[in-house]
C-alpha positions, 0 to 999 in steps of 0.5 A, spaced: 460 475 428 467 473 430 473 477 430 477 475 424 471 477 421 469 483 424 477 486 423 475 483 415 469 487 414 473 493 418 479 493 413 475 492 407 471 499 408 477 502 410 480 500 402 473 502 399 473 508 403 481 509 401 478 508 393 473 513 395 478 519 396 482 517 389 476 517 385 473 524 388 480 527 387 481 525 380 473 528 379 477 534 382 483 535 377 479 533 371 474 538 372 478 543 372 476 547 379 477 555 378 482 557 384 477 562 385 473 557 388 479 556 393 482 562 395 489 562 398 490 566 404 492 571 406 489 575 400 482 576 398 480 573 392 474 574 387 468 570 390 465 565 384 459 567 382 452 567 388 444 567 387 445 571 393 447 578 395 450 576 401 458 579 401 464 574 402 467 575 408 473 580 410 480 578 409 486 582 411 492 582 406 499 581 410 506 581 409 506 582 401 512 584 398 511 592 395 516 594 389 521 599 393 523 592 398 520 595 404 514 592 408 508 596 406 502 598 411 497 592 410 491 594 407 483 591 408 479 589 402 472 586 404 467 586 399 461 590 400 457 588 395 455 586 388 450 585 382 449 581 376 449 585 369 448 582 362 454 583 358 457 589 361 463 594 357 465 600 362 464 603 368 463 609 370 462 612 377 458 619 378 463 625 381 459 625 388 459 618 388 453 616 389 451 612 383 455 608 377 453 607 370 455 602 366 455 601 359 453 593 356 452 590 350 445 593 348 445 600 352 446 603 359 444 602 366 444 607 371 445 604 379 444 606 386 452 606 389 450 604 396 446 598 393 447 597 387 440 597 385 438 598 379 434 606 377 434 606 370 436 602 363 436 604 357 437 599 351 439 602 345 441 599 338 448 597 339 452 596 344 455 602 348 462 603 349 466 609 352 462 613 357 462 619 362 459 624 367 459 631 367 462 635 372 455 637 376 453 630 374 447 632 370 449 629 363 451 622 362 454 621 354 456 614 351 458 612 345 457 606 340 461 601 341 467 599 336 465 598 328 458 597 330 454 604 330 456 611 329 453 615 334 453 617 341 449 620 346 447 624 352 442 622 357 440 625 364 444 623 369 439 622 374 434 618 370 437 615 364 432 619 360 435 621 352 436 629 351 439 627 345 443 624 339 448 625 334 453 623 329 461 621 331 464 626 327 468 624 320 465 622 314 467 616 309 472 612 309 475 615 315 470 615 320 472 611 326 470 609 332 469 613 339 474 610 344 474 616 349 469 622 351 468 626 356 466 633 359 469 640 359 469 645 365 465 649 361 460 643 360 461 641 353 464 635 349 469 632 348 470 626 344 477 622 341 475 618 335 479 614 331 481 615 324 485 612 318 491 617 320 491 616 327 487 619 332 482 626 331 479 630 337 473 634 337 469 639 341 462 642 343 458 647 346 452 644 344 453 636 343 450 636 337 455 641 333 462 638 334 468 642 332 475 638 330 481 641 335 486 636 333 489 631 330 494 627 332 498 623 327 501 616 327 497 614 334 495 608 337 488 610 339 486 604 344 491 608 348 488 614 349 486 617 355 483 626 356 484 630 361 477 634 361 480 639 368 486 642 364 483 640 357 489 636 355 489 628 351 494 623 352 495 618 346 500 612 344 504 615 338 509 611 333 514 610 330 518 613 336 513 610 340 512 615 346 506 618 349 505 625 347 500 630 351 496 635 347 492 641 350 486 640 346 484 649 347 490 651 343 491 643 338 498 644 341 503 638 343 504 640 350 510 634 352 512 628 349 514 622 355 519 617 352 514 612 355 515 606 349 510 600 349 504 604 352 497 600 353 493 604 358 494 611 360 490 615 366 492 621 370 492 623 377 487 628 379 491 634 381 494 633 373 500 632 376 502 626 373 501 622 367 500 614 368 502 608 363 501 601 364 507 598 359 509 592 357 512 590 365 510 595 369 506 601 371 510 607 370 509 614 374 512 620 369 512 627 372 508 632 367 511 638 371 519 636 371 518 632 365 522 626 367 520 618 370 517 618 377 517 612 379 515 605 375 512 599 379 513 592 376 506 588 374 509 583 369 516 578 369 515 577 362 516 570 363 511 568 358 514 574 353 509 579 354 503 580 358 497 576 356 492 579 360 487 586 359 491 590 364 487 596 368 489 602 372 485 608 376 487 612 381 484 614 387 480 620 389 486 622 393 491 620 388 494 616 394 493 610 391 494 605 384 490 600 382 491 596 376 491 589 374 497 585 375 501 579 375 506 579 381 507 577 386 501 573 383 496 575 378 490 579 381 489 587 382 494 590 385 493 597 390 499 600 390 501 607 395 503 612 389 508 616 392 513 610 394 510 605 390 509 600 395 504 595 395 499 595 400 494 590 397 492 584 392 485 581 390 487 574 387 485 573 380 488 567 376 484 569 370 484 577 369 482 576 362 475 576 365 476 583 369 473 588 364 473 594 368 476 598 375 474 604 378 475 608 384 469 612 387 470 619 386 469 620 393 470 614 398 475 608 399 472 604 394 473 600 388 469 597 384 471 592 379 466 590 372 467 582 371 466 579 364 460 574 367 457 580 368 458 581 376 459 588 378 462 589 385 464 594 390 470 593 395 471 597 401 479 598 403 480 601 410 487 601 413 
């Protein structure tokens, strides 16, 4: 072979090799790959989905910017592990932390925290949706989920087995779904169910024979969060819109915050402060002073409105907020609660698939319900 001929064939494959890339690269964009397939450091983004269990490796957030505009201490955030569920609702994590419920499209599933295998699942008739622990752990309730069934239950925290089964209260015309429930200190129920006026809240001793307490007129049901420690329920009211909160004992309104826009609500452990996710930030409001603490932007507004399901939970230390986000860029931000700083960022550019976030009762972790199904459990360390 000669060399006019060898550089001809060697500058041939150089073009077809040039062709080859162009083609890969359209194949590429056209297909439409996820940015979860291709995280951007620094932060840590949500891993696509494995057939394995093996964790993603640790990432280190740096240098993010925090709401105060200040430089925040980086947290670590490492995925500790993960499991697959069918059509997971809500999440819930034992008050020792040792094991986490999840309520699904047709029943409830009970898993060991450390390692999320599964106890015990029970299916029931309709799909479940909201659900707690009592406060020793013993009981676990769910409710039916939204327009569906009309009942909610009581099983065995350890086991999932049935102790029983009740109607929601309300009758006719009026009855509607349960999108809140929870224990009281002296282990009975407490339940918030919408209705045609707005939203009425029952109580029990017994489960089964539920007393109204309340009700709460002009209210935004979706929004509705108890306070089972100091017996109180926070809920979206209009036409004012602001978020009253209501001592359940007594079915007197403690306070009104003027907290307009209200999608989510929580409050801190220590019942200090009432949390609400407005339509561009988190704000912080001081029950005690009856003032605004602190808000924390999560949304610039560009597309007129935030457009994604966001999320809120507080850690068991009420150190520190977690909550979906769309700055600086979309994911699940953690915040320092006290200056408002951010300290980490999960990358998420499609948070309409975040279903649920939770902080463990007991240790620095956060577990995060996907709607594919993925159950995962971050570890944070400083």
């Amino acid at each position: 072979m000669d060399a006019k001929t060898s550089r001809f064939e060697k500058g041939l494959f150089l073009v077809l090799a040039a062709i080859g890339c162009l083609i890969l690269a359209a194949c590429r964009i056209a297909s439409g790959t996820s940015p979860l397939d291709e995280p951007v450091a620094p932060t840590p983004s949500f891993p696509p989905p494995q057939t394995n269990t093996a964790p993603s490796p640790t990432a280190t957030t740096t240098g993010l910017p925090s709401a105060t505009g200040t430089s925040p201490r980086a947290l670590t955030l490492r995925l500790d592990r993960w499991s697959s569920l069918d059509g997971p609702v809500d999440l819930e994590w034992s008050p020792d932390g040792g094991l986490i419920a999840v309520t699904t499209a047709n029943g409830v599933s009970l898993s060991d925290a450390a390692t999320l295998e599964e106890i015990a699942f029970q299916e029931t008739p309709y799909g479940q949706n909201a659900l707690a622990f009592s406060g020793d752990g013993g009981r676990l309730a769910t409710a039916d989920d939204w327009e569906a069934g009309r009942r909610f239950r009581i099983w065995d925290g350890h086991d999932l087995a049935l102790l029983g089964e009740y109607d929601l209260p309300g009758s006719g015309v009026t009855k509607g779904a349960a999108i809140a429930l929870d224990f009281l200190g002296d282990g009975g129920v407490v339940l918030a169910a919408s209705e045609l006026a707005g939203l009425g809240i029952w109580t029990s001793a017994t489960d089964e024979s539920m007393t109204r307490n309340l009700s709460v007129k002009a209210a935004e049901p979706l929004t509705a969060v108890l306070d089972s420690s100091q017996s109180r329920v926070a809920v979206a009211v209009g036409p004012a819109e602001a978020v009253q909160v209501w001592d359940i004992a007594t079915g007197e309104m403690i306070e009104e915050a003027p907290l307009a826009g209200a999608s989510r609500l929580g409050f801190t452990h220590d019942g200090r402060f009432l949390l609400a996710l407005l339509n561009f930030e988190a704000a912080i409001w001081d029950l005690q002073s009856e003032r605004l603490a602190g808000e924390i932007p999560i949304a610039d507004g560009a597309a007129g409105g935030p457009a994604i399901p966001f999320r809120l939970s507080v850690s068991h230390d009420d150190r520190l907020l977690a909550s979906g986000t769309e700055m600086p860029s979309p994911g699940i931000g953690i915040w320092e609660l006290e200056s408002g700083q951010l300290l980490g960022l999960l990358a998420h550019e499609d948070l309409e698939r975040v279903r649920e976030l939770s902080f463990s009762p007991a240790t620095d972790e956060l577990a995060i319900l996907l709607s594919d199904g993925r159950l995962e459990v971050w570890t944070i360390e400083e």
